[in-house]
Chimera marker file (.cmm) of the C-alpha trace (Angstrom):
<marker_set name="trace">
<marker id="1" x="-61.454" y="-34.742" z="-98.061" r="1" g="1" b="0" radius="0.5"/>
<marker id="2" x="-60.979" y="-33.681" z="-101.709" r="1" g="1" b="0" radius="0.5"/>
<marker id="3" x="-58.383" y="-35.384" z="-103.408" r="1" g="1" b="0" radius="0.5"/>
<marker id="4" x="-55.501" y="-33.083" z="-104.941" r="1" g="1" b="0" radius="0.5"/>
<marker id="5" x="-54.273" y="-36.155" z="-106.646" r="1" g="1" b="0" radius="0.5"/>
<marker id="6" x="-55.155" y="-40.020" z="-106.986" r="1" g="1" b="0" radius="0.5"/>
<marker id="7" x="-52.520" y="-42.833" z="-107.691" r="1" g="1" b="0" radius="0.5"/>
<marker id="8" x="-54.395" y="-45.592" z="-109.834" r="1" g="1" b="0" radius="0.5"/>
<marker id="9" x="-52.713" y="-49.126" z="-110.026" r="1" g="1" b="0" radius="0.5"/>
<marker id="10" x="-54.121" y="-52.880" z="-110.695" r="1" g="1" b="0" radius="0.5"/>
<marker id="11" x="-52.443" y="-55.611" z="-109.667" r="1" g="1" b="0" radius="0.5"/>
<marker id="12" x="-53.079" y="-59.213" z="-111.090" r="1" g="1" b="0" radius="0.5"/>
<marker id="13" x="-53.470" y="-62.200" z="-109.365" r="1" g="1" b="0" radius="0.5"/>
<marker id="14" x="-52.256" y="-61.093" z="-106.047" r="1" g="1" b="0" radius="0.5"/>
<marker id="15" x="-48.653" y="-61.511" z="-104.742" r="1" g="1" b="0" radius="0.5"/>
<marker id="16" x="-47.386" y="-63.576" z="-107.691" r="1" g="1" b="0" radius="0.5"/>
<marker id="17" x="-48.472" y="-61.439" z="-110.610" r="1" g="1" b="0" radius="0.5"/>
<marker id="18" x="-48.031" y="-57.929" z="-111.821" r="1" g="1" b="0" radius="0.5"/>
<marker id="19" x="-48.914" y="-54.420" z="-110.993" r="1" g="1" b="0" radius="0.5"/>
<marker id="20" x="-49.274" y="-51.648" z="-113.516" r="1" g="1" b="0" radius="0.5"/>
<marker id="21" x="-50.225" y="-48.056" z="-112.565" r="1" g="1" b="0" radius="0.5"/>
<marker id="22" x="-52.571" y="-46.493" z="-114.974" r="1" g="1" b="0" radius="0.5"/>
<marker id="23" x="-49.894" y="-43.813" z="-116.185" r="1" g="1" b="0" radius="0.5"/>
<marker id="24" x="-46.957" y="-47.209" z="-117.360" r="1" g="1" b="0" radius="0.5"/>
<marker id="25" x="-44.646" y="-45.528" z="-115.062" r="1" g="1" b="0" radius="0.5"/>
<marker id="26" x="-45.060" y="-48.427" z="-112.730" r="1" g="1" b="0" radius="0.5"/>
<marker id="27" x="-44.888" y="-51.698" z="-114.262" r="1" g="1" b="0" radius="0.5"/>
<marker id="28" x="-43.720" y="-54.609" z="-111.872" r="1" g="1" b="0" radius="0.5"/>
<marker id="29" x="-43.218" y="-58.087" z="-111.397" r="1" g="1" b="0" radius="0.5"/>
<marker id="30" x="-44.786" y="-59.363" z="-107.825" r="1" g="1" b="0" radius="0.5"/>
<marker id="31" x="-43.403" y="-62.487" z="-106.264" r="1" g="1" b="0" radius="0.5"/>
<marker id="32" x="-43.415" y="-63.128" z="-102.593" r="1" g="1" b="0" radius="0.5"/>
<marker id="33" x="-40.688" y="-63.071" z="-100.825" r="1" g="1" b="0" radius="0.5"/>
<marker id="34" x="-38.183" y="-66.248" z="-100.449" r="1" g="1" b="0" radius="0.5"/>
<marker id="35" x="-39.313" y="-65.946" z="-96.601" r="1" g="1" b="0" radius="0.5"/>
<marker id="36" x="-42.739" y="-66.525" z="-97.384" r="1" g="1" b="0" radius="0.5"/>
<marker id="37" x="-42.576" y="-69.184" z="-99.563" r="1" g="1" b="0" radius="0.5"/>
<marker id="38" x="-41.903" y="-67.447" z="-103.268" r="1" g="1" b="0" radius="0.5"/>
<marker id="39" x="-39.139" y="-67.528" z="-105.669" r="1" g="1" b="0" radius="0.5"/>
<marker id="40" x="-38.141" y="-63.709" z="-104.521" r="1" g="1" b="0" radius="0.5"/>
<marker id="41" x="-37.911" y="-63.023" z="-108.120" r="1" g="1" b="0" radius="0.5"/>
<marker id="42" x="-40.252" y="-59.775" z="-107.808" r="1" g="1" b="0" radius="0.5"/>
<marker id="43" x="-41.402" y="-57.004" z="-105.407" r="1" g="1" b="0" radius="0.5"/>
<marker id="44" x="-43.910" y="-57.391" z="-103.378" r="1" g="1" b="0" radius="0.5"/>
<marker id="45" x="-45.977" y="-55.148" z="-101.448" r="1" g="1" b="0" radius="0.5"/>
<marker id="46" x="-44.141" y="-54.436" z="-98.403" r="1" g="1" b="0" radius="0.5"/>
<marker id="47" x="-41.295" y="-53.144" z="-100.468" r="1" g="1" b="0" radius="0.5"/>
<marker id="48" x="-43.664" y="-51.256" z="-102.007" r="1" g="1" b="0" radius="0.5"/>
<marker id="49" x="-45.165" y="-49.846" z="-99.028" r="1" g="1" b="0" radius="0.5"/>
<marker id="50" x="-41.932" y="-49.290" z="-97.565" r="1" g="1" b="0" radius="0.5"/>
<marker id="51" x="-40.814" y="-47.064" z="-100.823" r="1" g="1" b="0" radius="0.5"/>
<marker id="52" x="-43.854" y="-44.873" z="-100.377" r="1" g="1" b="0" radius="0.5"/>
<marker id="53" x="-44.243" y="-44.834" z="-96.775" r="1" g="1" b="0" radius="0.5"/>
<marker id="54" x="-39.894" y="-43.527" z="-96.666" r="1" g="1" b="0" radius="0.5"/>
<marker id="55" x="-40.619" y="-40.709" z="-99.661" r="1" g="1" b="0" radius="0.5"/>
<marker id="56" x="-43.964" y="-39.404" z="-98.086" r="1" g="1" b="0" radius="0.5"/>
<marker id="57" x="-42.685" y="-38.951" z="-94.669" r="1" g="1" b="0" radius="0.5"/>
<marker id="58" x="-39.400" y="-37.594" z="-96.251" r="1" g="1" b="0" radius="0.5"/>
<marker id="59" x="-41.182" y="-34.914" z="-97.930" r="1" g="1" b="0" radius="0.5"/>
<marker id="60" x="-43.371" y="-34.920" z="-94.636" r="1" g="1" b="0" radius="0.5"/>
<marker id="61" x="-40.074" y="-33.912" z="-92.891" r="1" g="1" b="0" radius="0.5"/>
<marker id="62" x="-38.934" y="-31.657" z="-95.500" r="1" g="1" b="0" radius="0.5"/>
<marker id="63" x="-41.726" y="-29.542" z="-95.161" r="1" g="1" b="0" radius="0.5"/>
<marker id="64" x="-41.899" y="-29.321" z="-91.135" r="1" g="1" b="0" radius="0.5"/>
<marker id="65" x="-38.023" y="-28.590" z="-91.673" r="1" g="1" b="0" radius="0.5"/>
<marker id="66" x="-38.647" y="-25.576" z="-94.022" r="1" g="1" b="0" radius="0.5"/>
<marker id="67" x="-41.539" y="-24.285" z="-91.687" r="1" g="1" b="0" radius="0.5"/>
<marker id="68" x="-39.317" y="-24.322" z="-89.043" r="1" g="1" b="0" radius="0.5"/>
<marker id="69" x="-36.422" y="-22.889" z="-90.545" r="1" g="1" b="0" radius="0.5"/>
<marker id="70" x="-34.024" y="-25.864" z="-90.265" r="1" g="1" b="0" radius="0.5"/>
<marker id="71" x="-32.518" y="-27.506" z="-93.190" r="1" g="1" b="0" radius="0.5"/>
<marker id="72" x="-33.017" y="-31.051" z="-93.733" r="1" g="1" b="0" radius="0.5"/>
<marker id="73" x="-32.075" y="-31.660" z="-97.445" r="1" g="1" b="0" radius="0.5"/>
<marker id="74" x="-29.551" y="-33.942" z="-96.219" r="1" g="1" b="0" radius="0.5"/>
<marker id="75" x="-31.855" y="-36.190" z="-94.247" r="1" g="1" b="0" radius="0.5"/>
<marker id="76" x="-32.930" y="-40.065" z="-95.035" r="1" g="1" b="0" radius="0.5"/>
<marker id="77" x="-35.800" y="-42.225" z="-94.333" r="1" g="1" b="0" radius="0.5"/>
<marker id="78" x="-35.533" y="-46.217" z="-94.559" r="1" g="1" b="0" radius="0.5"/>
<marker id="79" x="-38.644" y="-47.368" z="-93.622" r="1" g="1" b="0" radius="0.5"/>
<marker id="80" x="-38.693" y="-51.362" z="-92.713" r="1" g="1" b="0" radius="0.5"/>
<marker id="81" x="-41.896" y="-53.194" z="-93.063" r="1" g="1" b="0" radius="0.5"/>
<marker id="82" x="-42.704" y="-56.201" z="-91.824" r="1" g="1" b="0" radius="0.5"/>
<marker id="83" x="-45.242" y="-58.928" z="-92.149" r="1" g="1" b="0" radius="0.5"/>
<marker id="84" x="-46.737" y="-61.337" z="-90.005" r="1" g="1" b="0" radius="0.5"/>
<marker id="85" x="-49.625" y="-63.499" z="-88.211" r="1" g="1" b="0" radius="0.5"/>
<marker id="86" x="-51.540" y="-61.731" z="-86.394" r="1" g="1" b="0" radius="0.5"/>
<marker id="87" x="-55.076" y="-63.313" z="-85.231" r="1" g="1" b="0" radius="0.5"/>
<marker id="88" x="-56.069" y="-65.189" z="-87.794" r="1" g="1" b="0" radius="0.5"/>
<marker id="89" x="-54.865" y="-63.050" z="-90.393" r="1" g="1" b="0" radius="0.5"/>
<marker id="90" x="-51.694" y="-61.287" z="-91.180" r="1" g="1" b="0" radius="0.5"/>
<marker id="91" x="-50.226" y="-57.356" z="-89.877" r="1" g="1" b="0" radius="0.5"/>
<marker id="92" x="-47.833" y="-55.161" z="-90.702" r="1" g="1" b="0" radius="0.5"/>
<marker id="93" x="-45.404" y="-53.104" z="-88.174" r="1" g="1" b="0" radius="0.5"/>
<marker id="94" x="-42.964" y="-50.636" z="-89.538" r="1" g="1" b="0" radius="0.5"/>
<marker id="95" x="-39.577" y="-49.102" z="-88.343" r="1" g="1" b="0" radius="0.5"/>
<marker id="96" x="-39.055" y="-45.369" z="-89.465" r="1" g="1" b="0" radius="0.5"/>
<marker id="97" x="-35.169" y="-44.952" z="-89.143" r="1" g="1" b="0" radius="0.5"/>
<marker id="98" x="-34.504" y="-41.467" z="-89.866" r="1" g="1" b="0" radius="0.5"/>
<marker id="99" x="-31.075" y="-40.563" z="-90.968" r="1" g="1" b="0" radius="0.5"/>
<marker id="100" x="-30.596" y="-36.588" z="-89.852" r="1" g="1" b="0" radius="0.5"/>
<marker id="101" x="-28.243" y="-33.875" z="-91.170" r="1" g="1" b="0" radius="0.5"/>
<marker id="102" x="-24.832" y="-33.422" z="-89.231" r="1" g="1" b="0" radius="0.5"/>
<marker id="103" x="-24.617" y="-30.694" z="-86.507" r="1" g="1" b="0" radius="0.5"/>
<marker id="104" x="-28.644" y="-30.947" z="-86.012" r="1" g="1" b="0" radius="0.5"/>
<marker id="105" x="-28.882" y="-31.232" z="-82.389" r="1" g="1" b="0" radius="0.5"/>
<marker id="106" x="-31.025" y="-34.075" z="-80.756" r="1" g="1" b="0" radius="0.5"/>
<marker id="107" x="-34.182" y="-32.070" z="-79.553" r="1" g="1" b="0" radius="0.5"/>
<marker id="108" x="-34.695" y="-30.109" z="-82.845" r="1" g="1" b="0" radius="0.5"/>
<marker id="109" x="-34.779" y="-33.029" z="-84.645" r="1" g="1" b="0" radius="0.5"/>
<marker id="110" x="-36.692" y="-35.053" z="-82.820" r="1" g="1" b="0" radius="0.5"/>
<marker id="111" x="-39.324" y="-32.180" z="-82.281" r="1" g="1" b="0" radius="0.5"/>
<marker id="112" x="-39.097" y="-32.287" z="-86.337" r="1" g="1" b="0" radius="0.5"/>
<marker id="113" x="-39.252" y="-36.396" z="-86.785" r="1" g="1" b="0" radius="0.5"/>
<marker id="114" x="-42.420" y="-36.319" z="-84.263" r="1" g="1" b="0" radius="0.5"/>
<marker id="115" x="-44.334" y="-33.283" z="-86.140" r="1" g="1" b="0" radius="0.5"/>
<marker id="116" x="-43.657" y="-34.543" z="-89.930" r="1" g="1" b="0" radius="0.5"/>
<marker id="117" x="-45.313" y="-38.083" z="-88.443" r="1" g="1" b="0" radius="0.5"/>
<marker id="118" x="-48.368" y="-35.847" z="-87.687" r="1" g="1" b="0" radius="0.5"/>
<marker id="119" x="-48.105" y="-34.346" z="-90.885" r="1" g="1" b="0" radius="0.5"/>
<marker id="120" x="-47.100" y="-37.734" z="-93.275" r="1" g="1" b="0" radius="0.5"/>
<marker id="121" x="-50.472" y="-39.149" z="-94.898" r="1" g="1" b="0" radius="0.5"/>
<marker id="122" x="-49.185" y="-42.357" z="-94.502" r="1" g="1" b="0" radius="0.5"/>
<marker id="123" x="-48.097" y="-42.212" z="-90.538" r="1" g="1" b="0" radius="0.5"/>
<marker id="124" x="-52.269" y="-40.702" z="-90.319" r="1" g="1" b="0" radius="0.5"/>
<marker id="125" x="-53.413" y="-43.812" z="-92.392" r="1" g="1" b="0" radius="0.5"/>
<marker id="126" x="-51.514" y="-46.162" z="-90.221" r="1" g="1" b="0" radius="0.5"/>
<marker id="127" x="-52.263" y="-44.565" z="-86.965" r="1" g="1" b="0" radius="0.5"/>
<marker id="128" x="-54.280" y="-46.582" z="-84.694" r="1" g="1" b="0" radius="0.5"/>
<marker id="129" x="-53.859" y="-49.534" z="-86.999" r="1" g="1" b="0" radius="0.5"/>
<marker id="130" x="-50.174" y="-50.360" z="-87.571" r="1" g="1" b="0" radius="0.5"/>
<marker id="131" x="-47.531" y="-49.868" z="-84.794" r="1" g="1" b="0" radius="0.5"/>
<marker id="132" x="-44.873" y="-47.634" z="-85.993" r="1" g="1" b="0" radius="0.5"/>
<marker id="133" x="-41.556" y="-47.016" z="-84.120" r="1" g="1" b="0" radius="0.5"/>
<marker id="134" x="-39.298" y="-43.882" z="-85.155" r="1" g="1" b="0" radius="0.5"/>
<marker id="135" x="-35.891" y="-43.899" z="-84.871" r="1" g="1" b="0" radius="0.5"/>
<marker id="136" x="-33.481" y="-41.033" z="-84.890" r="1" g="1" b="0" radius="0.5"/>
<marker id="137" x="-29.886" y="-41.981" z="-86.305" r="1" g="1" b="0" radius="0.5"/>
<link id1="1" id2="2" r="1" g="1" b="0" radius="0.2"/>
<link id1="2" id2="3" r="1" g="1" b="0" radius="0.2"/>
<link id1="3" id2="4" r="1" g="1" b="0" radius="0.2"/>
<link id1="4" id2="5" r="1" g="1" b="0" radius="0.2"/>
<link id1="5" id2="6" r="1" g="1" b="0" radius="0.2"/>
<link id1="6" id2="7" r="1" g="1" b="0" radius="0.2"/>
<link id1="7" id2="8" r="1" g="1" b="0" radius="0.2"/>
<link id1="8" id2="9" r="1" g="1" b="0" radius="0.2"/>
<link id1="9" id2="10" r="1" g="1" b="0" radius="0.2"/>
<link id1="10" id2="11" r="1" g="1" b="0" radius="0.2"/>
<link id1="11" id2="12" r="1" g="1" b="0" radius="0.2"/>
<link id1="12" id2="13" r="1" g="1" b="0" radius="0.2"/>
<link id1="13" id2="14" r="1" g="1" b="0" radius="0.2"/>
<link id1="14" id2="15" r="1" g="1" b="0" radius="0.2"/>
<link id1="15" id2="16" r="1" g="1" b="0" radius="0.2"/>
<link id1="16" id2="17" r="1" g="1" b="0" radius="0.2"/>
<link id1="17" id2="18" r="1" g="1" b="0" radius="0.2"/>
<link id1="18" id2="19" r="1" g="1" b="0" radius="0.2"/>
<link id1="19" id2="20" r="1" g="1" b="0" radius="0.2"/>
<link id1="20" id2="21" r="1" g="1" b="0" radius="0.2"/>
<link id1="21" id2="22" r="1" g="1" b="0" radius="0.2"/>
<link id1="22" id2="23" r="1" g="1" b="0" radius="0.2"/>
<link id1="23" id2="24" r="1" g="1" b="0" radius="0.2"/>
<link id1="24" id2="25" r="1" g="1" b="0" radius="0.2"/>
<link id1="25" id2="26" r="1" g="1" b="0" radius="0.2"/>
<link id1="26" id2="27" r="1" g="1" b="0" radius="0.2"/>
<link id1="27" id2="28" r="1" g="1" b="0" radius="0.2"/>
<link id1="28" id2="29" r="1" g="1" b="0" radius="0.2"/>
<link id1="29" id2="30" r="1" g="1" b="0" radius="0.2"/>
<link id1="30" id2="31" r="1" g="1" b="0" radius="0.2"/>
<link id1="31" id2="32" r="1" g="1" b="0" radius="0.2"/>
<link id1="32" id2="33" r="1" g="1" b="0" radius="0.2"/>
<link id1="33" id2="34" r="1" g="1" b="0" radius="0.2"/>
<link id1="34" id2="35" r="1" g="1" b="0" radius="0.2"/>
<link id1="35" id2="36" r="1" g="1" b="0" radius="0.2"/>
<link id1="36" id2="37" r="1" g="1" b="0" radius="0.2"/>
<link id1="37" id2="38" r="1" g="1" b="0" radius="0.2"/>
<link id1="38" id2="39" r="1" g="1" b="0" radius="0.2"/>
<link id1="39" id2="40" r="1" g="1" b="0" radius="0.2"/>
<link id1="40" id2="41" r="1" g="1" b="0" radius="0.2"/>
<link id1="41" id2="42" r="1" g="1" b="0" radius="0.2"/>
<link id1="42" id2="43" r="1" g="1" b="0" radius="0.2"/>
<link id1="43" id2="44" r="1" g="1" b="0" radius="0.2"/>
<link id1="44" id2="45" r="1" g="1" b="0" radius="0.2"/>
<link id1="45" id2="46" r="1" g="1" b="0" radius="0.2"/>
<link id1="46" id2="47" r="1" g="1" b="0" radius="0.2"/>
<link id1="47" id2="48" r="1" g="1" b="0" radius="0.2"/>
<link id1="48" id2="49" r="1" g="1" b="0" radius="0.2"/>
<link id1="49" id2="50" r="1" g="1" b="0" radius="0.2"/>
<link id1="50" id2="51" r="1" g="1" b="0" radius="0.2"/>
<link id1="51" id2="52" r="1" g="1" b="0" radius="0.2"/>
<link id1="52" id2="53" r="1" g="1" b="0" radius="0.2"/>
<link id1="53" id2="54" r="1" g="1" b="0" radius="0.2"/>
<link id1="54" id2="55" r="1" g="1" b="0" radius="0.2"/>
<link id1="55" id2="56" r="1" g="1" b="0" radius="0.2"/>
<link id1="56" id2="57" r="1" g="1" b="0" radius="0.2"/>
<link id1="57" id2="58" r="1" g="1" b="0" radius="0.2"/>
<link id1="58" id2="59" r="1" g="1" b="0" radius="0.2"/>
<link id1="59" id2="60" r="1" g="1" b="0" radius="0.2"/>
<link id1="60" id2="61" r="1" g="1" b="0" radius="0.2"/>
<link id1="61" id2="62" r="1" g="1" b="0" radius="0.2"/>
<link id1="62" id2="63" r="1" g="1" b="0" radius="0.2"/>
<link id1="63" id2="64" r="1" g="1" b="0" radius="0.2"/>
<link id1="64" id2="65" r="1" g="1" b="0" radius="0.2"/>
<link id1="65" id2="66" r="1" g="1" b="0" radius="0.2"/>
<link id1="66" id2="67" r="1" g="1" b="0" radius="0.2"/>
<link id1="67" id2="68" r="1" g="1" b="0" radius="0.2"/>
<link id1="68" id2="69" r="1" g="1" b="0" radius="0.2"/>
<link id1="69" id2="70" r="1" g="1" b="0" radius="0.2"/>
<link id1="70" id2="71" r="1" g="1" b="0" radius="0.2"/>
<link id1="71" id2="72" r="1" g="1" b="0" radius="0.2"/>
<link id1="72" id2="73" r="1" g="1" b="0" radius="0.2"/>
<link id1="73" id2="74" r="1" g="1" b="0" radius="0.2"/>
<link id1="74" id2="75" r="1" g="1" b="0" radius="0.2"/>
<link id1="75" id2="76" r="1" g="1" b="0" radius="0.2"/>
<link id1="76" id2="77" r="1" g="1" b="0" radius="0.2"/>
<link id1="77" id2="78" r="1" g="1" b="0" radius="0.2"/>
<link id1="78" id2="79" r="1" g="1" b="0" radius="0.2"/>
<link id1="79" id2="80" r="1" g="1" b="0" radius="0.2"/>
<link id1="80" id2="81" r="1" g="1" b="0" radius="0.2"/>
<link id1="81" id2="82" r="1" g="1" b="0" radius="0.2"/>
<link id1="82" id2="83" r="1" g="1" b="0" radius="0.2"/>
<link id1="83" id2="84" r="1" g="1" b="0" radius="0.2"/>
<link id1="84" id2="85" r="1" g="1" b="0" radius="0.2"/>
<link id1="85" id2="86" r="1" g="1" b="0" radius="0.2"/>
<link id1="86" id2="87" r="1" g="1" b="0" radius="0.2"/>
<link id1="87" id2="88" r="1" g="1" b="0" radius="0.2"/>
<link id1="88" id2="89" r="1" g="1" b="0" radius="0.2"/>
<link id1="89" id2="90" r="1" g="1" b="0" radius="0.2"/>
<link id1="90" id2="91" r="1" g="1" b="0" radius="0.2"/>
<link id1="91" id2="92" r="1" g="1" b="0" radius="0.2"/>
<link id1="92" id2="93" r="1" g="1" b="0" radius="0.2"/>
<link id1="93" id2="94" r="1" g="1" b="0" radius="0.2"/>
<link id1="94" id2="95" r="1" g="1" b="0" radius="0.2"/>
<link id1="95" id2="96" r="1" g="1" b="0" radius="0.2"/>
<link id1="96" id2="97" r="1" g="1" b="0" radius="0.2"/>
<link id1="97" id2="98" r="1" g="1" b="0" radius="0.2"/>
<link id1="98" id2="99" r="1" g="1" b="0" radius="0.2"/>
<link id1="99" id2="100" r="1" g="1" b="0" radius="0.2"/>
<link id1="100" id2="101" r="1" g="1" b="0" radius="0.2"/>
<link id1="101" id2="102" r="1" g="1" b="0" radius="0.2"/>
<link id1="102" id2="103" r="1" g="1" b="0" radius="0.2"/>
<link id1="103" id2="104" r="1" g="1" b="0" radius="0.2"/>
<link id1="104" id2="105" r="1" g="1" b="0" radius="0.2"/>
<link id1="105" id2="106" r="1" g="1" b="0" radius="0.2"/>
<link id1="106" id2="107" r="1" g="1" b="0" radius="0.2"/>
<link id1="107" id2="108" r="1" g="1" b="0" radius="0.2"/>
<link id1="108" id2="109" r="1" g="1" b="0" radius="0.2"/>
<link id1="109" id2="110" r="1" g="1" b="0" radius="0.2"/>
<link id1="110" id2="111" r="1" g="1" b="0" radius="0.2"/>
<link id1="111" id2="112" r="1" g="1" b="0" radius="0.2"/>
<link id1="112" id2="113" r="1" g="1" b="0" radius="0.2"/>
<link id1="113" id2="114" r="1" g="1" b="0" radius="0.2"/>
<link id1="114" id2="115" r="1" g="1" b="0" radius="0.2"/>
<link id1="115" id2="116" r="1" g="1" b="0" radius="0.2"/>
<link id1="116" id2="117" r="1" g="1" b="0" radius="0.2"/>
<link id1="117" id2="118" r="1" g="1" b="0" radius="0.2"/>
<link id1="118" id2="119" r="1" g="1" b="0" radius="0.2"/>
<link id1="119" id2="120" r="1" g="1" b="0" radius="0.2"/>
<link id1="120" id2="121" r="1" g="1" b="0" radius="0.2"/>
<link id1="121" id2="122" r="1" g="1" b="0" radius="0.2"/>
<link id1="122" id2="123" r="1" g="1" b="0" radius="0.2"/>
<link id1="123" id2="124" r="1" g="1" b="0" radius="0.2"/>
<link id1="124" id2="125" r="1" g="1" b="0" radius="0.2"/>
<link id1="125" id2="126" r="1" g="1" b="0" radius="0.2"/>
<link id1="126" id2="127" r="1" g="1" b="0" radius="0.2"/>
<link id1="127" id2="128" r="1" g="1" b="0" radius="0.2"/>
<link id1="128" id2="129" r="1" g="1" b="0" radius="0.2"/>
<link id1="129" id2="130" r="1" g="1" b="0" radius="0.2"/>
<link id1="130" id2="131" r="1" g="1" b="0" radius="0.2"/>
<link id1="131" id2="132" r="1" g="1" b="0" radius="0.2"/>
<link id1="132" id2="133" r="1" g="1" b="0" radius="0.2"/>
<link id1="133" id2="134" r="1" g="1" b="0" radius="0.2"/>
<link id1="134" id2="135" r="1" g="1" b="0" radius="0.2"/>
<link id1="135" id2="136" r="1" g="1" b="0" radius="0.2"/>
<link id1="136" id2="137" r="1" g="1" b="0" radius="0.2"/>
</marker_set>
């Protein structure tokens, strides 16, 4: 693949530090999460993955929707990622709720949901390695 565009960010000293992209536009505290033993008094990377994974299959849906000739301007994403044991490490799962227009009927949209998740880098990057539920609302 040849890159059309490549995010750089470092973080520091892992969950409980910072992370900088190489532009300044990103510039965050990282704590881990009250639920995993931090103060909560930063982001963290599921929140972070969460933000990216909700825009990019937003804009994922956005441009199924305009091939398709169905307007989806109005739609939402709210991706939920969670965190846990698994083996003798840790996974991730994540929840795709998608929030469509009014008046779009049921099969239309969900014919639109399941193509953009073909289409969304980060749905391909996950596939096969993170289970990922969509949900139509």
């Amino acid at each position: 693949m040849d890159a059309l565009y490549t995010a750089v960010a470092t973080a520091t000293h892992g969950r409980d530090g910072r992370a900088v992209s190489s532009d300044g536009r990103i510039d965050l505290q990282l704590a881990p999460p009250v639920e995993l033993g931090g103060n909560g008094e930063g982001t963290n990377p599921e929140q972070l993955f969460a933000a990216g994974y909700a825009a990019c299959f937003g804009s994922a849906l956005g441009l199924v929707g305009r091939q398709a000739k169905v307007d989806v301007t109005d739609a939402a994403v709210t991706a939920e990622v969670g965190i846990g044991k698994q083996g003798e490490g840790f996974g991730l799962k994540v929840t795709l709720r998608v929030e469509l227009p009014d008046g779009l009927d049921e099969a239309t949209g969900r014919k639109l949901v399941e193509t953009a998740h073909q289409v969304c880098p980060y749905s391909n990057a996950t596939r096969g390695n993170i289970e990922v539920d969509l949900v139509i609302e």
